[in-house]
C-alpha positions, 0 to 999 in steps of 0.5 A: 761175235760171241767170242770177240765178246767173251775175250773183251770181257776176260781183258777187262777181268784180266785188268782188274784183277791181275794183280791180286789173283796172280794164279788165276790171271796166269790161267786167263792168260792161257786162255786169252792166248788160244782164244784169240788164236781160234779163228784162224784155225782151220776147223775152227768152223766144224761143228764138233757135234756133227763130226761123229766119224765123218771127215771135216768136208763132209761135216761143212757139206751136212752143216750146209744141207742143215742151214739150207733146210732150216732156211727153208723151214723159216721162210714158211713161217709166217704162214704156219703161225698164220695157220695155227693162229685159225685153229681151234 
C-alpha cells in the first residue's frame, strides 16, 4: 500500500513539475520506472534486514517464525494491559 501511495504521489510531482524541472523529472522517471517494476520482483519480499548471510528461503522461513511469534505476543495483549493496569 505504501508504495502504490509513494508512486501516485511522485506521478502526480511528476505532472506538476515536469516541465520546469527537466533534470529532476528525468530522475523521477527512473525511478517511477523501477518503482513499478518491484513488486514482481521475486525477493522483492526479503527482508534486507534479516539477510545477514542467510539465503533467501531461510530469510522468509525466520520472517515467518517472527510474524508467527509477534502474532502470539499480540493475542495476550489484552490481558497484559488488563494486568499492568492493577499494578501499583
Amino acid at each position: 500500500m505504501h508504495l502504490s501511495r509513494y508512486i501516485a504521489d511522485l506521478e502526480t510531482l511528476l505532472a506538476e513539475h515536469k516541465a520546469s524541472q527537466r533534470f529532476w523529472a528525468e530522475d523521477v522517471e527512473s525511478l517511477l520506472e523501477t518503482l513499478v517494476k518491484l513488486p514482481t520482483r521475486k525477493d522483492f519480499c526479503i527482508p534486507l534486514d534479516l539477510k545477514n548471510g542467510r539465503s533467501d528461503e531461510e530469510v522468509l522461513t525466520l520472517a515467518r517464525q517472527l510474524t508467527d511469534r509477534f502474532g502470539g505476543l499480540l493475542s495476550f495483549w489484552p490481558e497484559m494491559l488488563e494486568t499492568a493496569a492493577h499494578m501499583p
